[in-house]
KOLNUVO-903265 format. One record per atom (N, C-alpha, C): residue number from 1; x, y, z. Coordinates in steps of 0.2 Angstrom, whole numbers. Each point is the difference from the previous one (the first is absolute). Layout:
<sites>
> NUM | X | Y | Z
...
</sites>
This chain:
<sites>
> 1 | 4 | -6 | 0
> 1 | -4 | 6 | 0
> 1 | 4 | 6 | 0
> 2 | 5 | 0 | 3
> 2 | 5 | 5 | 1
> 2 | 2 | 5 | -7
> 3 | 3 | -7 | -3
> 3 | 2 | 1 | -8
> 3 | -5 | 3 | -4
> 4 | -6 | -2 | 0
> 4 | -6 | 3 | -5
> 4 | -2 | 7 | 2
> 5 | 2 | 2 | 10
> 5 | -1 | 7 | 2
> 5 | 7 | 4 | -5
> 6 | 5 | -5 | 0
> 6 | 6 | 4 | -2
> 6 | -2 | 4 | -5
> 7 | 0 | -4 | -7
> 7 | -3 | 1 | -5
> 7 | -3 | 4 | -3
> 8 | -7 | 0 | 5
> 8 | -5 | 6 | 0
> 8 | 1 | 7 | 2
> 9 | 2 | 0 | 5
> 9 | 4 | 6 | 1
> 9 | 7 | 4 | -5
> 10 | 4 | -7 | -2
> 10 | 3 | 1 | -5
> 10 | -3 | 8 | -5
> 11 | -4 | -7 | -4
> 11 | -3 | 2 | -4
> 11 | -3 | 6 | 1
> 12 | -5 | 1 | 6
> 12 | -2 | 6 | 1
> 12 | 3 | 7 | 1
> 13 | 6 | -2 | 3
> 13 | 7 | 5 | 0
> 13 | 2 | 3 | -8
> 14 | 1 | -5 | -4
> 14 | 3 | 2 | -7
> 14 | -6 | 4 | -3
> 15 | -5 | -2 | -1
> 15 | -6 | 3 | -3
> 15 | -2 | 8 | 3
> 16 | 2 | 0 | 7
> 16 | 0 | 8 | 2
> 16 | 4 | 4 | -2
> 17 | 8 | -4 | 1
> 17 | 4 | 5 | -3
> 17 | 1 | 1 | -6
> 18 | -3 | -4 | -3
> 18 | 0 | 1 | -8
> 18 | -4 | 7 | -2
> 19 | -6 | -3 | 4
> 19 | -4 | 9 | -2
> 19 | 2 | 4 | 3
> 20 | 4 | 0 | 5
> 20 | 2 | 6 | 0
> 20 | 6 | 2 | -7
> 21 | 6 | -5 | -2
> 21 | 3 | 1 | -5
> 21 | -3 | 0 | -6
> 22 | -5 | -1 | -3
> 22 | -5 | 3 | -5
> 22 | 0 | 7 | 1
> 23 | -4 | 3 | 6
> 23 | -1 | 3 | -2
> 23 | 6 | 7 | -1
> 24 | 5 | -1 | 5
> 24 | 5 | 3 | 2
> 24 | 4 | 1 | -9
> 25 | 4 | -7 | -2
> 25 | 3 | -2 | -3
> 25 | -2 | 1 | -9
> 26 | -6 | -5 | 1
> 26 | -3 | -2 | -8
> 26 | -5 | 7 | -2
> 27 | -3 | 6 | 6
> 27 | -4 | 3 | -2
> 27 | -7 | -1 | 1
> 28 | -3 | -6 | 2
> 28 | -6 | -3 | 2
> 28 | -2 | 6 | 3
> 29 | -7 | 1 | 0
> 29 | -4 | 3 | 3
> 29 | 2 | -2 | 9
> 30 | -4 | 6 | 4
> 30 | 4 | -1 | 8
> 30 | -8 | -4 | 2
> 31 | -4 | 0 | -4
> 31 | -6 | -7 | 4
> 31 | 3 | -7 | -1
> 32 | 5 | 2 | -3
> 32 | 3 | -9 | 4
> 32 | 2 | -1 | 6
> 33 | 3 | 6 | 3
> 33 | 1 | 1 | 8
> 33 | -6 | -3 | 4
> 34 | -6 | -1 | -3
> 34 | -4 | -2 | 6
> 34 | -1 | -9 | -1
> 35 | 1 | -3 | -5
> 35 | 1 | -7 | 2
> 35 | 5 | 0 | 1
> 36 | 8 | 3 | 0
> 36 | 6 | -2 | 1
> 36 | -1 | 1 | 7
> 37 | -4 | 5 | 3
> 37 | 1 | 2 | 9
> 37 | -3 | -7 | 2
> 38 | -7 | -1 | -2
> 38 | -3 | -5 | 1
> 38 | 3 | -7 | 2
> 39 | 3 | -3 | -5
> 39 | 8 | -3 | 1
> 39 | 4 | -1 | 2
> 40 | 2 | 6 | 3
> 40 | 6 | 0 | 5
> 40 | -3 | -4 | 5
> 41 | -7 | 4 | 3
> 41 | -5 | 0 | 7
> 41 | 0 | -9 | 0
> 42 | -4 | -3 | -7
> 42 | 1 | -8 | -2
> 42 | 7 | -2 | 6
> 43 | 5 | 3 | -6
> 43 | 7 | -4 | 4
> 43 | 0 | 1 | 6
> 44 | 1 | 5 | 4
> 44 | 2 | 1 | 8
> 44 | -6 | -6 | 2
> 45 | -5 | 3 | 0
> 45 | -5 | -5 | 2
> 45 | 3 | -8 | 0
> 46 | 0 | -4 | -6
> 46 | 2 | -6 | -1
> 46 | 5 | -3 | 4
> 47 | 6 | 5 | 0
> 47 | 5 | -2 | 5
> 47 | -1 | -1 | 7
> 48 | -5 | 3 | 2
> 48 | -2 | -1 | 8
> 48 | -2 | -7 | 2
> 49 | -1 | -1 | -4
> 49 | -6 | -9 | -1
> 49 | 7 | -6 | 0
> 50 | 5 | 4 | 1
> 50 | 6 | -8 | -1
> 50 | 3 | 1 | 7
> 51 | 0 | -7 | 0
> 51 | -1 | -3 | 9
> 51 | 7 | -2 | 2
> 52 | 1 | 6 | 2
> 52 | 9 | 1 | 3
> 52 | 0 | 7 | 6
> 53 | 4 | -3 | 6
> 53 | -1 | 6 | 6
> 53 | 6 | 6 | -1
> 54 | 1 | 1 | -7
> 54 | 5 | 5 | 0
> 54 | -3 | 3 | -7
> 55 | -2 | 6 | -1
> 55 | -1 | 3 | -6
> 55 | 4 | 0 | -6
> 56 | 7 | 1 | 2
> 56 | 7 | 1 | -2
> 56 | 1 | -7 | -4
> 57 | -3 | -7 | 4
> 57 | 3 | -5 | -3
> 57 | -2 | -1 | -6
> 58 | -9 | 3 | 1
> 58 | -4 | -2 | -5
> 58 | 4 | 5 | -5
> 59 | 2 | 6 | 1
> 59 | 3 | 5 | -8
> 59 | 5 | -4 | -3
> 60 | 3 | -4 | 5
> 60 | 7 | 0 | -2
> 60 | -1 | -7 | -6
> 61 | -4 | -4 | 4
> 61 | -3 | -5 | -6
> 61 | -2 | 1 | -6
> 62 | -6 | 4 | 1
> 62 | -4 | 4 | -7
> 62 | 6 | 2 | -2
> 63 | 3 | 4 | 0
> 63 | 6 | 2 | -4
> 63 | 4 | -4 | -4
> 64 | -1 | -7 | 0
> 64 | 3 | -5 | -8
> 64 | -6 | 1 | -5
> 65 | -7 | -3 | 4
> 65 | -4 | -1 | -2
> 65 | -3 | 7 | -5
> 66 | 3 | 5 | 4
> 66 | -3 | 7 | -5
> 66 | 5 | -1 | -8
> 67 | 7 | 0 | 2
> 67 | 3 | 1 | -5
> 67 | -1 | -5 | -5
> 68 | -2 | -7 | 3
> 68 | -3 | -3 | -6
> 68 | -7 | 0 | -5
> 69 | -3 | 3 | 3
> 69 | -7 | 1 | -1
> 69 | 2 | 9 | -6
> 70 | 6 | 3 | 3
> 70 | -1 | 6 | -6
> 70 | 6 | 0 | -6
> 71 | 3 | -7 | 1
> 71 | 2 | -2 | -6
> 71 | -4 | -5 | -5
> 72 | -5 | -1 | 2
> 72 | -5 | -5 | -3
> 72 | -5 | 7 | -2
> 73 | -1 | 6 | 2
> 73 | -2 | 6 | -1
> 73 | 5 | 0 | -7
> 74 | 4 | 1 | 1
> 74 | 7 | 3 | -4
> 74 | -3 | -3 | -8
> 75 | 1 | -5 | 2
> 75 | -2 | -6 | -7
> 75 | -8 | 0 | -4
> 76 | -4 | 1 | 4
> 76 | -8 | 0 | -1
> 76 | -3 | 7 | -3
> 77 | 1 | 4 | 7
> 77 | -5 | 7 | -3
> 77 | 6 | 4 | -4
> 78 | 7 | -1 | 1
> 78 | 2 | 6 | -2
> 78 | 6 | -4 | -7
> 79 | 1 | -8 | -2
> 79 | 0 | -1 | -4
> 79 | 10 | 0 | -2
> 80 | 1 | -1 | 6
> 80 | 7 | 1 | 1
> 80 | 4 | -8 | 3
> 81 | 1 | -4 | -6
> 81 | 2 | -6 | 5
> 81 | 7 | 0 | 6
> 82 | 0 | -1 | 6
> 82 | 6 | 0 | 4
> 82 | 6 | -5 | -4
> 83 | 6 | 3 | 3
> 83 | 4 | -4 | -2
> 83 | 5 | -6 | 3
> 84 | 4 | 1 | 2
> 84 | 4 | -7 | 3
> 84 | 1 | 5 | 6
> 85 | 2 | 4 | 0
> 85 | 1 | 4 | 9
> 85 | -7 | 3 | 2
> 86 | -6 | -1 | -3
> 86 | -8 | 2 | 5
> 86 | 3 | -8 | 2
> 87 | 0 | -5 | -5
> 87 | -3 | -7 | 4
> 87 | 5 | -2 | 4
> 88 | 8 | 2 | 2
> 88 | 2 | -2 | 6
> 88 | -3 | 4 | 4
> 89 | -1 | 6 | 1
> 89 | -3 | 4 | 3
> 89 | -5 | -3 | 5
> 90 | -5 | -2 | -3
> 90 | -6 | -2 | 2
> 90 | 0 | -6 | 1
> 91 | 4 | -5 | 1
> 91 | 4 | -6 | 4
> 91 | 2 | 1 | 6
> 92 | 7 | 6 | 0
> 92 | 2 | 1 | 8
> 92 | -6 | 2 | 2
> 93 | -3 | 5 | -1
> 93 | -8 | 4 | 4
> 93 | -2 | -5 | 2
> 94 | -5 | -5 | -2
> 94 | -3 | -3 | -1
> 94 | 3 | -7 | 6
> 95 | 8 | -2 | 1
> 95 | 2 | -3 | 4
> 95 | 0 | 3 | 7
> 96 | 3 | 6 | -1
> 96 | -3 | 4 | 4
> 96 | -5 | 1 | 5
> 97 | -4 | 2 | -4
> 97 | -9 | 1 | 3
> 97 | -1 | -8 | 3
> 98 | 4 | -5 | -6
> 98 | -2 | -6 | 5
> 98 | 3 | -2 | 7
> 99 | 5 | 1 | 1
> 99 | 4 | 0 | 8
> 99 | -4 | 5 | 2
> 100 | -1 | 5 | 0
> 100 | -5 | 2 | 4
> 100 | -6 | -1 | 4
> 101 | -5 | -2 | -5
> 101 | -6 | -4 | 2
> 101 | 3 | -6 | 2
> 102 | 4 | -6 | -2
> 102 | -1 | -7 | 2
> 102 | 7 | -1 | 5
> 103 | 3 | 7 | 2
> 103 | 5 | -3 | 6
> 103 | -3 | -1 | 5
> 104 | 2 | -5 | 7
> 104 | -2 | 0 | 4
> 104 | 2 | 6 | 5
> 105 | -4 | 0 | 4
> 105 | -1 | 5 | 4
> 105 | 1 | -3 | 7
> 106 | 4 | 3 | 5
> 106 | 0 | 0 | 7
> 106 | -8 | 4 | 3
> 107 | -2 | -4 | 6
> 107 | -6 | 5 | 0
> 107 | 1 | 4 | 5
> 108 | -3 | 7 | 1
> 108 | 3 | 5 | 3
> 108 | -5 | 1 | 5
</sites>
């Protein structure tokens, strides 16, 4: 469940900032600001929902899982395929984010 939260907030993260770089960037109208707030509000929210006594760990994880999720942006909406150093990249992240979640813990 953890994982599908990651995801979603992922996701919901890049789709905010996106309108905001729309509209900043590409010229888009600024009513894309109000799904892209929207969004944001998505993400913070979804992050709350992952079941860990430290907020910090929960970022530190999300954090493989975002950079994967905006390199699969990279490739999809924006049509740019990653190269050999996105895909290590998004390896170490990603082993990363997993020690994080799956190391044992001392209880405190």
């Amino acid at each position: 469940m953890t994982f599908m939260i990651y995801i979603g907030a992922a996701v919901a993260e890049i789709a905010g900032c996106f309108a905001f770089w729309a509209w900043l960037r590409l010229g888009k109208s600024a009513l894309w600001l109000v799904p892209g707030i929207a969004s944001l509000m998505v993400f913070a929210w979804l992050l709350t929902l992952v079941e860990t006594s430290a907020a910090g760990r929960a970022y530190a994880a999300y954090g493989g899982v975002y950079i994967t999720t905006s390199l699969i942006w990279l490739w999809t909406v924006e049509g740019v395929r990653p190269d050999r150093w996105d895909m290590i990249g998004v390896v170490t992240c990603l082993t990363g984010a997993a020690i994080i979640v799956l190391g044992p813990r001392m209880p405190v």
